[in-house]
C-alpha positions in Angstrom: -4.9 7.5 7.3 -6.7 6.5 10.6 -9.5 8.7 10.8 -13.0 9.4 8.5 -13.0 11.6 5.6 -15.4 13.3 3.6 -17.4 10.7 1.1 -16.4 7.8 3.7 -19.2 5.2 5.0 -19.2 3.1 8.3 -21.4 0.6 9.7 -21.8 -0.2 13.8 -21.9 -3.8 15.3 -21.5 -4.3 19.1 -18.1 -4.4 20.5 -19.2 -6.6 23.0 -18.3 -10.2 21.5 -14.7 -8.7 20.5 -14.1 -7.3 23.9 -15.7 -11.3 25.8 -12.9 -12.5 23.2 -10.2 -10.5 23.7 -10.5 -10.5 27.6 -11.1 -14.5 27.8 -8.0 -14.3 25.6 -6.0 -12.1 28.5 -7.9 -13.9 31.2 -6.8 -17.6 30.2 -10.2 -18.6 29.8 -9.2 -19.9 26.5 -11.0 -23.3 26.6 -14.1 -21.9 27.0 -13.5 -18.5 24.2 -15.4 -18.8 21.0 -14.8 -16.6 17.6 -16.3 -13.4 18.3 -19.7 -12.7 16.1 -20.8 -9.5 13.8 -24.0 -9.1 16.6 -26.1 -6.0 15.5 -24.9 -3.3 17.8 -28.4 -2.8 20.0 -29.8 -6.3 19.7 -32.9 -5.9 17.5 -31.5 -6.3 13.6 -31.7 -2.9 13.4 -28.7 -2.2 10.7 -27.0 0.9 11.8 -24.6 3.6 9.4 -23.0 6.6 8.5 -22.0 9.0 5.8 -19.3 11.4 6.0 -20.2 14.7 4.8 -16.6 15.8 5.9 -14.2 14.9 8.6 -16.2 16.9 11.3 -19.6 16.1 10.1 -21.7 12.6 9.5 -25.2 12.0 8.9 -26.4 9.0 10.4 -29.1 6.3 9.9 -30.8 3.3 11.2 -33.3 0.7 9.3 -34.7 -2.0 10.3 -37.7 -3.9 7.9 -38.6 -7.2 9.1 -41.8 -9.0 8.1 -42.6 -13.0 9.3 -44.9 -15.5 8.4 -45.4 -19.0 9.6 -48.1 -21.9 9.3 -47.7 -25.1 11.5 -50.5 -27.9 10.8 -51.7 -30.1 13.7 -53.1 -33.4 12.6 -56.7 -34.2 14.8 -58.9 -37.4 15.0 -61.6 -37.0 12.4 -65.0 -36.5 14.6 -67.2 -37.8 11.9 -65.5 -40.3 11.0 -64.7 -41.9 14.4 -68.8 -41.6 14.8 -69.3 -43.9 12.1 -66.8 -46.2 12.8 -65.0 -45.8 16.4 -61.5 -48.0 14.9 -61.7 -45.3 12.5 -58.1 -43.5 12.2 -58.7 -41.3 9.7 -57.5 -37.3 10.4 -58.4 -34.0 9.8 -56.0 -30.5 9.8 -55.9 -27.8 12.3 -53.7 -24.9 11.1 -52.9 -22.1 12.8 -51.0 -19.1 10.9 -48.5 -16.0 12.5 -47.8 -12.8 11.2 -45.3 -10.4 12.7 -43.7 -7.0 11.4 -41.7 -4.3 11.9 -41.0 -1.6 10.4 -38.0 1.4 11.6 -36.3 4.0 10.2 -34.0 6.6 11.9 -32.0 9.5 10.8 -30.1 11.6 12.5 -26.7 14.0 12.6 -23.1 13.8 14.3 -20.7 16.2 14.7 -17.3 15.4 15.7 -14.0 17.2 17.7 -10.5 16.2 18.1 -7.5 15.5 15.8 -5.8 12.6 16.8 -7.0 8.6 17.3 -9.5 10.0 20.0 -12.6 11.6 18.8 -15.7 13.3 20.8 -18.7 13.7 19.0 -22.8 14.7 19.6 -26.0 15.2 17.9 -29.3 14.7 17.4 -31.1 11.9 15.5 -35.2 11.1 15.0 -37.0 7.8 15.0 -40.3 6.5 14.2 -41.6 2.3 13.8 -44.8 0.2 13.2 -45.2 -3.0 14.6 -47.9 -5.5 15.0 -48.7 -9.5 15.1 -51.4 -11.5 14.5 -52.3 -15.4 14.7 -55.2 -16.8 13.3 -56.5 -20.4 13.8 -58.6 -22.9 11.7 -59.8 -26.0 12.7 -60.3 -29.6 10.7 -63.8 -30.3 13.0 -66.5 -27.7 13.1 -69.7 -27.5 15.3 -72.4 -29.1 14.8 -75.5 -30.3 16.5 -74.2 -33.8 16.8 -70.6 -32.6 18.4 -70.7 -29.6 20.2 -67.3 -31.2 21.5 -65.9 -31.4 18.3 -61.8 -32.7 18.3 -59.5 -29.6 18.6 -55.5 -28.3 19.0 -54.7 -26.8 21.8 -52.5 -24.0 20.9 -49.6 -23.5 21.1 -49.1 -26.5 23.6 -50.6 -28.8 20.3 -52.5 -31.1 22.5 -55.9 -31.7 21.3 -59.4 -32.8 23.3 -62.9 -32.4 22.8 -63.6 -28.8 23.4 -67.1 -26.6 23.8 -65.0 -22.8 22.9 -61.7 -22.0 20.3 -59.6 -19.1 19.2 -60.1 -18.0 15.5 -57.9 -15.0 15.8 -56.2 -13.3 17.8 -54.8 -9.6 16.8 -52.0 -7.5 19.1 -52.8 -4.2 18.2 -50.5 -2.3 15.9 -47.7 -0.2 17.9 -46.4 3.1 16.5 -43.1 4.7 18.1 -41.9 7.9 17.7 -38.4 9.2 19.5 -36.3 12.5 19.0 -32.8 12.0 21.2 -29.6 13.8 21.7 -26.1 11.8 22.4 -22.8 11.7 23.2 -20.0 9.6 23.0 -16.1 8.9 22.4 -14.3 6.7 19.5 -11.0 5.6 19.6 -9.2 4.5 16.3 -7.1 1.6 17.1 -6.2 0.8 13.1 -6.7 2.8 10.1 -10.5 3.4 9.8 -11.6 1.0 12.3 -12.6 2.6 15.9 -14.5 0.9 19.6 -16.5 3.8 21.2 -19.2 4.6 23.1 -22.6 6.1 23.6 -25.1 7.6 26.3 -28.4 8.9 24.9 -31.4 11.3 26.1 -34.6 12.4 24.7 -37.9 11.8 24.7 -40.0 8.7 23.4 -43.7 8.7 22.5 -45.2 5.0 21.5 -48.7 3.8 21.0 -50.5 0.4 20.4 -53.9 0.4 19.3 -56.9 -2.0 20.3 -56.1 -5.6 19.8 -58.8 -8.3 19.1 -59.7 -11.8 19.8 -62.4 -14.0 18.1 -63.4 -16.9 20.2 -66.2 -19.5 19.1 -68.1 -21.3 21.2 -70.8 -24.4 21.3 -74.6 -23.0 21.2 -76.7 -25.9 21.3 -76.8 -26.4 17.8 -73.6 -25.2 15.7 -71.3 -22.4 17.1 -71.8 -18.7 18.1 -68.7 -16.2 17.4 -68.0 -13.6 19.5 -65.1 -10.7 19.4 -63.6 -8.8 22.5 -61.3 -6.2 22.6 -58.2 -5.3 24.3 -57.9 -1.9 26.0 -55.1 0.2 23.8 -52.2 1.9 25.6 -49.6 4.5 25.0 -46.6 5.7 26.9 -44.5 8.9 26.8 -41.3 9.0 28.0 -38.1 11.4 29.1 -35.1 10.1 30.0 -31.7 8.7 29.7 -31.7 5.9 26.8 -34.5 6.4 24.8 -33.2 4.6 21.9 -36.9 3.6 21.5 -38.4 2.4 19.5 -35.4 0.0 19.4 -34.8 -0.6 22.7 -31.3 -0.3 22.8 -29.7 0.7 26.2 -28.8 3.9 28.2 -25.5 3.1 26.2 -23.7 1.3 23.5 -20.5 -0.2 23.4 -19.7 -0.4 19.2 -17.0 -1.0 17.2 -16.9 0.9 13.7 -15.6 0.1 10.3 -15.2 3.0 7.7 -14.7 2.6 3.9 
């Protein structure tokens, strides 16, 4: 049987590396044609499914969690050391640590029309996420009233020089999204249980991010003096044709389904 029934499942990847493949295939441009990949169908890892209440009716869902860490170490002259002897070559560590997440869930309902390989279908489907990075730096050579220049990376570009002011941290401001959307689109089952269709969206798209923060520390004369500024926070509502927020995804989708 070609077409979903109640109890069935299906996930969505983007159609797009199929159809580059299919058409380089067509187009002779076979020299330069790769295997087509399973990319994630709006380009952010969001994984993307469906359940099949009936043949007519799906609920829909979306879910991306994605948390990241990462340390990098920088190895620096050692300031005290190369005071007391200048041939010295011993080292000390600069480290500077990022922290990213993400967190989106959506949920949503289709309903579907037609009979044969070629089905219309709408609905409705809500979205909210949470994101936010930070990066926080320490540094092998502190302040002091001997080296107010003290030996220092230069992050990201890990250069290092005698400098008088550093980052400790430095925090982006955590972004909430929220986004209710309608949308429409077309599948066509070219095998049993395997469809390409596609997808225009509208709604409306709220999303916030909140103060961010930066430590800096700088020479004083004597040791080091700390000092924290903000970041103004921002926000931005929206109404329009693809809002897939707070995703991303475009105006509209291209996808090709698979249904067990």
């Amino acid at each position: 049987m070609f077409l979903p029934e109640a109890g069935d499942w299906a996930v969505s990847f983007s159609a797009a590396p199929f159809l580059n493949y299919v058409g380089n295939l067509f187009s002779g441009a076979t020299a330069s044609n790769t295997a087509p990949t399973a990319n994630f169908l709006n380009g952010n890892n969001t994984i993307i499914g469906k359940y099949y209440v009936d043949a007519q009716t799906a609920y829909r869902g979306l879910l991306r969690i994605g948390i990241n860490s990462q340390g990098t170490d920088n190895l620096v002259a050692d300031d005290v050391a190369r005071a007391a002897d200048p041939t010295s070559t011993s080292t000390v560590t600069d480290h500077w640590a990022a922290a990213q997440h993400f967190i989106g869930l959506g949920v949503g309902m289709e309903k579907r029309r037609g009979k044969t390989r070629l089905q219309g279908y709408y609905g409705g489907e809500f979205m909210f996420a949470l994101s936010g990075s930070t990066n926080t730096y320490t540094y092998g050579n502190a302040f002091t009233s001997k080296d107010q220049l003290p030996t220092s990376t230069n992050w990201p570009g890990l250069t290092s020089g005698g400098t008088n002011q550093r980052t400790l941290e430095s925090d982006q401001g955590g972004t909430f999204g929220i986004s209710l959307q309608g949308f429409i689109g077309f599948e066509y089952f070219f095998m049993p249980k395997i469809s390409v269709g596609g997808e225009y969206t509208w709604g409306i798209n709220f999303q916030s991010t909140a103060q961010g923060t930066q430590t800096v520390e700088a020479a004083n004369g004597t040791t080091s003096t700390s000092t924290t500024t903000h970041t103004g926070a921002t926000s931005n509502f929206s109404l329009d044709s693809g809002i897939n927020n707070p995703w991303g995804a475009p105006a509209g989708n291209l996808y090709i389904n698979f249904h067990f």
